[in-house]
Every structure is written in C-alpha cells, then in structure tokens.
DSSP file (Angstrom, degrees, kcal/mol; ACC not computed):
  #  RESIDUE AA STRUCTURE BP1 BP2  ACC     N-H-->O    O-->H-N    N-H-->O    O-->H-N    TCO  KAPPA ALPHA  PHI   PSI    X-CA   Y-CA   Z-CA
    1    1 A X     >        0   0    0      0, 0.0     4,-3.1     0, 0.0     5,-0.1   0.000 360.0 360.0 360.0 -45.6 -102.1  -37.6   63.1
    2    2 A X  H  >> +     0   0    0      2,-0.2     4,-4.5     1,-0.2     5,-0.7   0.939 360.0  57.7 -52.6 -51.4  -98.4  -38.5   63.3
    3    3 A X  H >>5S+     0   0    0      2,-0.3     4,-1.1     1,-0.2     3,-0.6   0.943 104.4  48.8 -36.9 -75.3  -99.1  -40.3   59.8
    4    4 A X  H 3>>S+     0   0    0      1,-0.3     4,-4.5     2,-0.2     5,-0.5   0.925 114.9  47.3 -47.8 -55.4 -100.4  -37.0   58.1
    5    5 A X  H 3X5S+     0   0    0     -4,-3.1     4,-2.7     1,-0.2    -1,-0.3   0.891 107.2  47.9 -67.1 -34.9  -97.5  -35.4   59.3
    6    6 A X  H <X5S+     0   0    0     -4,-4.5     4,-0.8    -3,-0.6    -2,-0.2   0.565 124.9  40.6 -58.1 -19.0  -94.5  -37.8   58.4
    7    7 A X  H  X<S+     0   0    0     -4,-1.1     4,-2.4    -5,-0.7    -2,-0.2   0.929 112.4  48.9-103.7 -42.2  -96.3  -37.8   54.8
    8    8 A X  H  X5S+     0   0    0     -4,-4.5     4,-4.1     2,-0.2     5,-0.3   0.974 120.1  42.8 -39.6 -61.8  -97.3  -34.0   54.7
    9    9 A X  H  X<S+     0   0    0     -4,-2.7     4,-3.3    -5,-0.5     5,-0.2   0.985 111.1  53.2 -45.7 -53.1  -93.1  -33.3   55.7
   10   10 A X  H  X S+     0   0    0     -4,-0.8     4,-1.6     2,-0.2    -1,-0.2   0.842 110.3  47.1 -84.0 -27.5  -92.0  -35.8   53.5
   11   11 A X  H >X S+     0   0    0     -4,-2.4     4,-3.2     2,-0.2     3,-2.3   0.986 115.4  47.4 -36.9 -74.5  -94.2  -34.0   50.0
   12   12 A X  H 3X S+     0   0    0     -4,-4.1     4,-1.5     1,-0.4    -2,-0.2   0.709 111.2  53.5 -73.4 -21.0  -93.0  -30.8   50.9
   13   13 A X  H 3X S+     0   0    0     -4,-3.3     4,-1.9    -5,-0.3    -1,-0.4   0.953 114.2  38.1 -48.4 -49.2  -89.4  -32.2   51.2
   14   14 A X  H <X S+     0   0    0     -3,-2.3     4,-3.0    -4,-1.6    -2,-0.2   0.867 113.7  53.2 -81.8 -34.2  -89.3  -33.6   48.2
   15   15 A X  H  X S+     0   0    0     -4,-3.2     4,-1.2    -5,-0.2     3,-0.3   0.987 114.7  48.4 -56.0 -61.3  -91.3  -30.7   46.1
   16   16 A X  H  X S+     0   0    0     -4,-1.5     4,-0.8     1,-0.2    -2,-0.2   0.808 112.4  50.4 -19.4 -66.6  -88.6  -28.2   47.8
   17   17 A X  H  X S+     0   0    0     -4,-1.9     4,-2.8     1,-0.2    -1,-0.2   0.830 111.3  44.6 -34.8 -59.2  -85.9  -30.5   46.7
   18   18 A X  H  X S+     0   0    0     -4,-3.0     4,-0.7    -3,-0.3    -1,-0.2   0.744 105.5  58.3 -82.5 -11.8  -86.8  -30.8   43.4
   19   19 A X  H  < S+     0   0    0     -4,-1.2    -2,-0.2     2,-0.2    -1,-0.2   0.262 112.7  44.5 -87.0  -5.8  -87.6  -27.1   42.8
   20   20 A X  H >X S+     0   0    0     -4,-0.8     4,-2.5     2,-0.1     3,-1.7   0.841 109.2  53.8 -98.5 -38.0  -83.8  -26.3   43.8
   21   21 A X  H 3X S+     0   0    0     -4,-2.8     4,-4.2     1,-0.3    -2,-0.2   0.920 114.7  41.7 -33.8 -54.6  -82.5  -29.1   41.8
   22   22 A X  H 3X S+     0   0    0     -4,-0.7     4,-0.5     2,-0.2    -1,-0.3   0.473 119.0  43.4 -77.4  -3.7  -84.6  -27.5   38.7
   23   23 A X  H <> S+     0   0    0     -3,-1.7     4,-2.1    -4,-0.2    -1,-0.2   0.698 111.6  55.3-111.9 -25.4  -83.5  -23.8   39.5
   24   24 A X  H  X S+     0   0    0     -4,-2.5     4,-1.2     2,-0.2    -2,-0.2   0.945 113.1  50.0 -80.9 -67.4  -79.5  -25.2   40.3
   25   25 A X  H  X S+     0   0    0     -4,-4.2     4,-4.7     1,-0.2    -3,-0.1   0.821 110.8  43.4 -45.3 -45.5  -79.9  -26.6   36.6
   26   26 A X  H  X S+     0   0    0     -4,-0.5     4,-2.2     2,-0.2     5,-0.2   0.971 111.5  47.9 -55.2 -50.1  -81.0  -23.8   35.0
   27   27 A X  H  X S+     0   0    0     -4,-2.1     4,-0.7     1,-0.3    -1,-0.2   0.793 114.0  51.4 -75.3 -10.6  -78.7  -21.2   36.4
   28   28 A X  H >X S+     0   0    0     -4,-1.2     4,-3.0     2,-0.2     3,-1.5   0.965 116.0  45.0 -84.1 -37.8  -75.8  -23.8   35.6
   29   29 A X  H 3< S+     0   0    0     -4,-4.7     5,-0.2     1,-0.2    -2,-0.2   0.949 114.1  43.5 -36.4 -52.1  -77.5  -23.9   31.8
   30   30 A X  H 3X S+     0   0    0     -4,-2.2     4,-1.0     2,-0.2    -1,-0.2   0.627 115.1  55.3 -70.5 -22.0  -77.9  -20.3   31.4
   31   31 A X  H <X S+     0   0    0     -3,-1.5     4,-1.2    -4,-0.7    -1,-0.2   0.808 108.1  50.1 -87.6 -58.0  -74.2  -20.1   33.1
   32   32 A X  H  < S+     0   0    0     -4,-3.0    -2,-0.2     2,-0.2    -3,-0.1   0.254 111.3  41.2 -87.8  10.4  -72.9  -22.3   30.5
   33   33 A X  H >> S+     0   0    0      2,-0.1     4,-2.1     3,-0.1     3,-2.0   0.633 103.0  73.2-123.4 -31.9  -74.2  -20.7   27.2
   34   34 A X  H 3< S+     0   0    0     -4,-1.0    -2,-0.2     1,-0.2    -3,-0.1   0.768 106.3  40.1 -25.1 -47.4  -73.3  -17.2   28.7
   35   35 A X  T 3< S+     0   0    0     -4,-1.2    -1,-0.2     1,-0.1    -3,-0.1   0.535 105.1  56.0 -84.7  -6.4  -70.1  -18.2   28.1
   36   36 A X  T <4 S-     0   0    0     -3,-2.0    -2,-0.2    -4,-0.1    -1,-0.1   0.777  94.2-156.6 -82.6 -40.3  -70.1  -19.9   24.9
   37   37 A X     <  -     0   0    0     -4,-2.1     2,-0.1     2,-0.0    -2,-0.1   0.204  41.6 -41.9  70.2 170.8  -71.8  -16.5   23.5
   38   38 A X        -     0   0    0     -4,-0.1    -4,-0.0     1,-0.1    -5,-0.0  -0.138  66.4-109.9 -71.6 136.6  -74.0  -16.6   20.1
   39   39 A X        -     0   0    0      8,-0.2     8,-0.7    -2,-0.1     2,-0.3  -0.237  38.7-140.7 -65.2 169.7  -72.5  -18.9   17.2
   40   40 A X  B     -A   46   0A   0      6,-0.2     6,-0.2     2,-0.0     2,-0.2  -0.988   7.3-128.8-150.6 132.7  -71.3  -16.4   14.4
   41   41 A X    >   -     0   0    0      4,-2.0     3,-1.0    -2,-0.3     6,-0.0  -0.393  31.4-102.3 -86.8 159.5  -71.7  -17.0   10.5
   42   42 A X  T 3  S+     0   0    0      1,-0.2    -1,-0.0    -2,-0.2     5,-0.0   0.722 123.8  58.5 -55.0  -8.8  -69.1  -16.7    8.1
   43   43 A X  T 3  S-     0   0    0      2,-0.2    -1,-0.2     1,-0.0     3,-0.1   0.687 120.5-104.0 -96.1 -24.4  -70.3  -13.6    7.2
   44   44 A X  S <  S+     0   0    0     -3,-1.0    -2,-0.1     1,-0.4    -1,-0.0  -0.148  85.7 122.5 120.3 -45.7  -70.0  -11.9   10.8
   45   45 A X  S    S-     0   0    0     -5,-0.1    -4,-2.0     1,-0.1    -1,-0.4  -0.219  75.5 -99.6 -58.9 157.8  -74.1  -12.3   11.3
   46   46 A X  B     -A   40   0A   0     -6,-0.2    -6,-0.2    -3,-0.1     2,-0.1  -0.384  38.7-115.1 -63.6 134.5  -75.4  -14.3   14.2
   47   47 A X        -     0   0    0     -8,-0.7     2,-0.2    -2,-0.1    -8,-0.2  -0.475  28.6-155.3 -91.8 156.0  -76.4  -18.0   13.1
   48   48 A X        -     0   0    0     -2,-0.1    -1,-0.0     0, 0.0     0, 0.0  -0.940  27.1-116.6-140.3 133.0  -80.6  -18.7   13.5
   49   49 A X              0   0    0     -2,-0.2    -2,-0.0     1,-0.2     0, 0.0   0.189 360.0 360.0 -83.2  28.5  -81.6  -22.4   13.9
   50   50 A X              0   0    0      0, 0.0    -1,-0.2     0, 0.0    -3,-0.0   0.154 360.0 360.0-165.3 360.0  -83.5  -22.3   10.8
C-alpha cells in the first residue's frame, strides 16, 4: 500500500511539474513575440511565411 502511494505521488508530481514547465514556456514564447510585433514588408504590408 505504501508502494502504490510513493509511486501514485511521485506520477502526479512529475505530470504537475511538467504541465507548469510547458505553460511557463509558452507564456514566455507568446511574451517574447508580443514584443517583437509582426515582421513588416518593404511595402508597409505584414510579411506571410509563404
């Protein structure tokens, strides 16, 4: 029983862990193109990756 539980805790630590890690990346992505703003053509229009 002790077993189940030291292994049960230690999943849901690590799932936890790794879902702030992945939500702390995004918002710093999403943080760091916010500021970069949308690339601009010589022509004034907003550049399109194709």
């Amino acid at each position: 029983m002790l077993t189940l539980f030291l292994q049960s805790s230690i999943f849901v630590t690590g799932f936890l862990a790794g879902y702030v890690i992945c939500a702390w990346r995004s918002h710093r992505r999403r943080a760091q193109f916010a500021t970069i703003g949308p690339r601009i053509s010589m022509f004034g229009h907003t550049r399109r990756a194709f």
